[in-house]
mmJSON file of the N, C-alpha and C atoms, coordinates in Angstrom:
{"data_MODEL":{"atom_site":{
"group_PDB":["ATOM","ATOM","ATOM","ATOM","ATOM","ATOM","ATOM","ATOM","ATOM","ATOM","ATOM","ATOM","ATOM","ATOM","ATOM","ATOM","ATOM","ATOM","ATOM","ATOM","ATOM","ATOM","ATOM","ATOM","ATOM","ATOM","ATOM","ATOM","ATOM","ATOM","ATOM","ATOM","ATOM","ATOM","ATOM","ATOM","ATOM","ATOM","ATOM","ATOM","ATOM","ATOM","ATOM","ATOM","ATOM","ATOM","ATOM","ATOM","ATOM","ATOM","ATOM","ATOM","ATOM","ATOM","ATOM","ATOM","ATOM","ATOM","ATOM","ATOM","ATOM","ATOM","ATOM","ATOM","ATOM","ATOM","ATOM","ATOM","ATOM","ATOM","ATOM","ATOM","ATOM","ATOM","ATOM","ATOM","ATOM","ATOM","ATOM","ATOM","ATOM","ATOM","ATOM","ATOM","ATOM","ATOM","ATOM","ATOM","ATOM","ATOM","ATOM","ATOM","ATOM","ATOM","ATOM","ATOM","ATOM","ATOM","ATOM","ATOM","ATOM","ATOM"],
"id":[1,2,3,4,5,6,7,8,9,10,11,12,13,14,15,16,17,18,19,20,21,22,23,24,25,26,27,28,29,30,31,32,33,34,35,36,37,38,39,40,41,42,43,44,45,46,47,48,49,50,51,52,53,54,55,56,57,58,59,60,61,62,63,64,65,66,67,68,69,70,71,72,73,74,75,76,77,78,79,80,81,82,83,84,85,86,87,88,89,90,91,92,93,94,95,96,97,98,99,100,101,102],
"type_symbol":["N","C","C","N","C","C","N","C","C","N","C","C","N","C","C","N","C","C","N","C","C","N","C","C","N","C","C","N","C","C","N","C","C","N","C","C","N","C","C","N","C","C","N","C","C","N","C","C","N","C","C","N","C","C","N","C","C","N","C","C","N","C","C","N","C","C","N","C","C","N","C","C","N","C","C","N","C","C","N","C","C","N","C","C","N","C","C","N","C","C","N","C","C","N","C","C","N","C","C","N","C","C"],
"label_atom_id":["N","CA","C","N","CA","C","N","CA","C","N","CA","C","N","CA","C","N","CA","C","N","CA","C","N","CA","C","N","CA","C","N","CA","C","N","CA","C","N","CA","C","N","CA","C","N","CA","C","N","CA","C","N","CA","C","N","CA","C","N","CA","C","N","CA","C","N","CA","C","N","CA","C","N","CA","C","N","CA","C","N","CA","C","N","CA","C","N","CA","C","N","CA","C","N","CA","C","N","CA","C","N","CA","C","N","CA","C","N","CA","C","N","CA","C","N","CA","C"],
"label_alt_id":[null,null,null,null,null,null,null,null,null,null,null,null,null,null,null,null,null,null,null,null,null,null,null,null,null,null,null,null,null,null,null,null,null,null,null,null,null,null,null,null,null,null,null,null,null,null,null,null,null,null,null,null,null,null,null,null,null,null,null,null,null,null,null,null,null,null,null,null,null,null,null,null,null,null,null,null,null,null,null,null,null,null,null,null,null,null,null,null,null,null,null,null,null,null,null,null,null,null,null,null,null,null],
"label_comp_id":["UNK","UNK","UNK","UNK","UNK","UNK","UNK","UNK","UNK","UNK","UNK","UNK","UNK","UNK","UNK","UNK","UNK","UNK","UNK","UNK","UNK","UNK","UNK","UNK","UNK","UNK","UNK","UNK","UNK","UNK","UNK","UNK","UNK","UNK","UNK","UNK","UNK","UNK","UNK","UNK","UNK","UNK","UNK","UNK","UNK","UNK","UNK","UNK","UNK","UNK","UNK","UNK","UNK","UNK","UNK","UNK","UNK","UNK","UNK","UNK","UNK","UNK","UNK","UNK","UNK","UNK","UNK","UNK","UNK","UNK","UNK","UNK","UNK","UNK","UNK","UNK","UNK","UNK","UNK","UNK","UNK","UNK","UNK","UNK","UNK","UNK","UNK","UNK","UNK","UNK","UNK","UNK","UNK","UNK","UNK","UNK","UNK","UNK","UNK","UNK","UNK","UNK"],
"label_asym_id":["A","A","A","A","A","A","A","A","A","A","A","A","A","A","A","A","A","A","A","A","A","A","A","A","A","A","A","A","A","A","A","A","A","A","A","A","A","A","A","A","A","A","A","A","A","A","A","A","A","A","A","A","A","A","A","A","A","A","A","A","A","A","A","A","A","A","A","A","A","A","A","A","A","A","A","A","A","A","A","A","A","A","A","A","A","A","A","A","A","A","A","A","A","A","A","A","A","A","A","A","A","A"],
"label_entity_id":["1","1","1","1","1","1","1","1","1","1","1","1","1","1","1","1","1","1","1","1","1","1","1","1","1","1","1","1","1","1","1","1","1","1","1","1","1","1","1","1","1","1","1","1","1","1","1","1","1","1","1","1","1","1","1","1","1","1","1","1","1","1","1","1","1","1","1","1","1","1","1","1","1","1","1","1","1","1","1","1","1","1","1","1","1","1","1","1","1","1","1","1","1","1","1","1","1","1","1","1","1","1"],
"label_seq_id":[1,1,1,2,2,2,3,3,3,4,4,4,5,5,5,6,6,6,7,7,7,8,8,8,9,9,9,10,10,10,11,11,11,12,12,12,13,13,13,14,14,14,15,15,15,16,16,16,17,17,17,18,18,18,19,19,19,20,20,20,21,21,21,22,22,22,23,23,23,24,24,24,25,25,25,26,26,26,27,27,27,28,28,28,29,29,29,30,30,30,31,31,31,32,32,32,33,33,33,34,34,34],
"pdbx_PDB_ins_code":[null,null,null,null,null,null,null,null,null,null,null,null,null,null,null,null,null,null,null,null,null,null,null,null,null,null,null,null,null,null,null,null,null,null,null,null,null,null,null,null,null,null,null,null,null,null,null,null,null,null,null,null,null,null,null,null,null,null,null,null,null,null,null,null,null,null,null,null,null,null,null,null,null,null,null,null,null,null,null,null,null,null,null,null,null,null,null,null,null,null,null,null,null,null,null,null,null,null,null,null,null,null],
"Cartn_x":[33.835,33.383,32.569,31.376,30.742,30.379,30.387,30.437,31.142,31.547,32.37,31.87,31.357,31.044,31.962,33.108,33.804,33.347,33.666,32.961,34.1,33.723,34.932,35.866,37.076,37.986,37.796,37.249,37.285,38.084,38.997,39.822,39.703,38.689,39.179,38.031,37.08,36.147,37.131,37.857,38.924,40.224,40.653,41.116,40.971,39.574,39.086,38.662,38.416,37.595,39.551,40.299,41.472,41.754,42.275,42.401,41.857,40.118,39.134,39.531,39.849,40.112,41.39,42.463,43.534,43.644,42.885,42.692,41.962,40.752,40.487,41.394,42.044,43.272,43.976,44.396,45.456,44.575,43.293,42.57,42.636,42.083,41.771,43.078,44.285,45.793,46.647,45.755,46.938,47.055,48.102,48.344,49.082,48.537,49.329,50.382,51.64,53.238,53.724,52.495,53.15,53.26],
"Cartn_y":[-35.45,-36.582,-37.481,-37.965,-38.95,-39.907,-40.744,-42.043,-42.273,-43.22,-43.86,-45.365,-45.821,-47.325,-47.468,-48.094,-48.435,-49.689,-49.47,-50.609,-51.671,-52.797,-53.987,-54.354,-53.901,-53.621,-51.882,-51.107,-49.906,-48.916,-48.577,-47.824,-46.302,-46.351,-44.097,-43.448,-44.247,-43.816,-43.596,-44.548,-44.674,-43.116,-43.142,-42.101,-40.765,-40.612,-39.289,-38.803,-39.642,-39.582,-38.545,-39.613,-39.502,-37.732,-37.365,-36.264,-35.469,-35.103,-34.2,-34.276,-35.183,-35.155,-34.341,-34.654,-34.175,-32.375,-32.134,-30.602,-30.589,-30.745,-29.989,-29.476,-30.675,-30.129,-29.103,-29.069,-28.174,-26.232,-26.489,-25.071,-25.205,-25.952,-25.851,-25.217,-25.765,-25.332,-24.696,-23.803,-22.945,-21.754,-21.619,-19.878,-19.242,-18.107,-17.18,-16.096,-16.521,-16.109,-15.157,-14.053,-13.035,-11.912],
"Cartn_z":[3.996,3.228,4.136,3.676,4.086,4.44,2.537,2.769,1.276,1.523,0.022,-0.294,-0.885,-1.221,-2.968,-2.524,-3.556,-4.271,-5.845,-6.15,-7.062,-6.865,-7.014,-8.413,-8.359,-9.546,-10.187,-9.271,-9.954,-9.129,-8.786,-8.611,-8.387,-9.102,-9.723,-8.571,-7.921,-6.791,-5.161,-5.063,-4.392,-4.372,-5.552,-5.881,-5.82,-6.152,-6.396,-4.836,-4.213,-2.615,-1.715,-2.41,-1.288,-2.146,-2.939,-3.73,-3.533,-3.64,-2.833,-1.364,-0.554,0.874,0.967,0.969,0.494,-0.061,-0.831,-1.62,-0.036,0.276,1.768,2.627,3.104,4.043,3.668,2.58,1.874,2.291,1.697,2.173,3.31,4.174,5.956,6.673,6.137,6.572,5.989,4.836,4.054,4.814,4.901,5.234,4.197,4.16,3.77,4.095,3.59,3.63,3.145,2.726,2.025,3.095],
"occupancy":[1.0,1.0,1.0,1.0,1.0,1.0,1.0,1.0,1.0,1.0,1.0,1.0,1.0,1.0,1.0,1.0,1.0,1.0,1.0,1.0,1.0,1.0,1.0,1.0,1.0,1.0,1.0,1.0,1.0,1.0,1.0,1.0,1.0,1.0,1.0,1.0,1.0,1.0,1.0,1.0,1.0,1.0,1.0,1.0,1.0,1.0,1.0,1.0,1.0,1.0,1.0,1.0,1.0,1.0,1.0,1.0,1.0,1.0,1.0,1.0,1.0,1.0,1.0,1.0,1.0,1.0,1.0,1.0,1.0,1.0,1.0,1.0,1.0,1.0,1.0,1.0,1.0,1.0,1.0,1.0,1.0,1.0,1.0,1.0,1.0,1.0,1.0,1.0,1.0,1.0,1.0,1.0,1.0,1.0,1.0,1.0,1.0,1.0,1.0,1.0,1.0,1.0],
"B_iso_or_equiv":[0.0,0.0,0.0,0.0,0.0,0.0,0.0,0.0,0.0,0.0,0.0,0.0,0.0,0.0,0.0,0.0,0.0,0.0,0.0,0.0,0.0,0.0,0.0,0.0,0.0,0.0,0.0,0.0,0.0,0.0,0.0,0.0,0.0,0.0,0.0,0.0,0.0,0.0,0.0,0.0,0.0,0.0,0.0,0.0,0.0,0.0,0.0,0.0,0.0,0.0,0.0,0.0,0.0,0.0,0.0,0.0,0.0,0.0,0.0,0.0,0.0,0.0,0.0,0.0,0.0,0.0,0.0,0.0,0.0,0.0,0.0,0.0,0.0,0.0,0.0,0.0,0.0,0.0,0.0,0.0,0.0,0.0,0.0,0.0,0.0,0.0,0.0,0.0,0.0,0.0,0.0,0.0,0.0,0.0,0.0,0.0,0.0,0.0,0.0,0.0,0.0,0.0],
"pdbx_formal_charge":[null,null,null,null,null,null,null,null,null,null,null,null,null,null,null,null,null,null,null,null,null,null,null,null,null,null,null,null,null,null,null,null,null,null,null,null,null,null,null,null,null,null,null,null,null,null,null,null,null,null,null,null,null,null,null,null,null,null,null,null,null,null,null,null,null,null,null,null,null,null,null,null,null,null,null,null,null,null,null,null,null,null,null,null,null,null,null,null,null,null,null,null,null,null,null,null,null,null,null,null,null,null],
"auth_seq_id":[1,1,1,2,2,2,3,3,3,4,4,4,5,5,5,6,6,6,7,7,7,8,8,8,9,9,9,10,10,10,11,11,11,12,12,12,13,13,13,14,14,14,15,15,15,16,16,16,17,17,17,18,18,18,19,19,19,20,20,20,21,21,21,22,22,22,23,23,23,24,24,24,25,25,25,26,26,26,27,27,27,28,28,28,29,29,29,30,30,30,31,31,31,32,32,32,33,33,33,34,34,34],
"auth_comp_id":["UNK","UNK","UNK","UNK","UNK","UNK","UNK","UNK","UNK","UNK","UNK","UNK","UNK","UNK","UNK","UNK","UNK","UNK","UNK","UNK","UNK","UNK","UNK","UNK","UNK","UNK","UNK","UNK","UNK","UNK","UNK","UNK","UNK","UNK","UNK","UNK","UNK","UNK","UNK","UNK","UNK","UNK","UNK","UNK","UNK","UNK","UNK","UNK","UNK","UNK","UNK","UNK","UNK","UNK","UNK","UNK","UNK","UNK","UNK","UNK","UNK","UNK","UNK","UNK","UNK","UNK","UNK","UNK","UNK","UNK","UNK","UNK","UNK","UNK","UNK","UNK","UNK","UNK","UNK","UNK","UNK","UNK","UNK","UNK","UNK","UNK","UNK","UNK","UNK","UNK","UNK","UNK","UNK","UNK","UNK","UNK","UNK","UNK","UNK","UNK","UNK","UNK"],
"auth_asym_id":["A","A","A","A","A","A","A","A","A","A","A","A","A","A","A","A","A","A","A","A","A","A","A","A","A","A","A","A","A","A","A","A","A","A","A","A","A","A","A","A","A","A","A","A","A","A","A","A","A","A","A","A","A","A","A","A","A","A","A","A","A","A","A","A","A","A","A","A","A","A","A","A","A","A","A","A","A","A","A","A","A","A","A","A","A","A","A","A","A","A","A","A","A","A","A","A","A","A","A","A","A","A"],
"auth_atom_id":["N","CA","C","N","CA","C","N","CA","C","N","CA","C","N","CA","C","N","CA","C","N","CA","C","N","CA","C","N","CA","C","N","CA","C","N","CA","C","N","CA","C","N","CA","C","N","CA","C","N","CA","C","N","CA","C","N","CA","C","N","CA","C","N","CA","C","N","CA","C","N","CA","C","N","CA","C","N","CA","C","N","CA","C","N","CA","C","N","CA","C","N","CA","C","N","CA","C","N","CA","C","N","CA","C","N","CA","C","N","CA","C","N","CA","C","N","CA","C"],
"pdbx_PDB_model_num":[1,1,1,1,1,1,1,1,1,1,1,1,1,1,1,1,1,1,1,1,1,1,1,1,1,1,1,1,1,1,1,1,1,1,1,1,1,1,1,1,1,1,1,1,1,1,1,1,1,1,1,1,1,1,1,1,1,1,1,1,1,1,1,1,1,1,1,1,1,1,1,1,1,1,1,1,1,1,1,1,1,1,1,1,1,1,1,1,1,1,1,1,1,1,1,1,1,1,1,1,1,1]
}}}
């Protein structure tokens, strides 16, 4: 991720940034346990 310019009383730009960040990690560090 880049850049984020949140904008004032809106929430869901905030949200969506951390969630997409978040789902990254999850691929970058999944292994597979089978």
């Amino acid at each position: 991720l880049v850049e984020l310019a949140p904008v004032a009383g809106n929430k869901a730009p905030n949200f969506l940034t951390a969630k997409l960040y978040y789902k990254m990690l999850s691929y970058k560090f999944y292994k597979d346990e089978k």
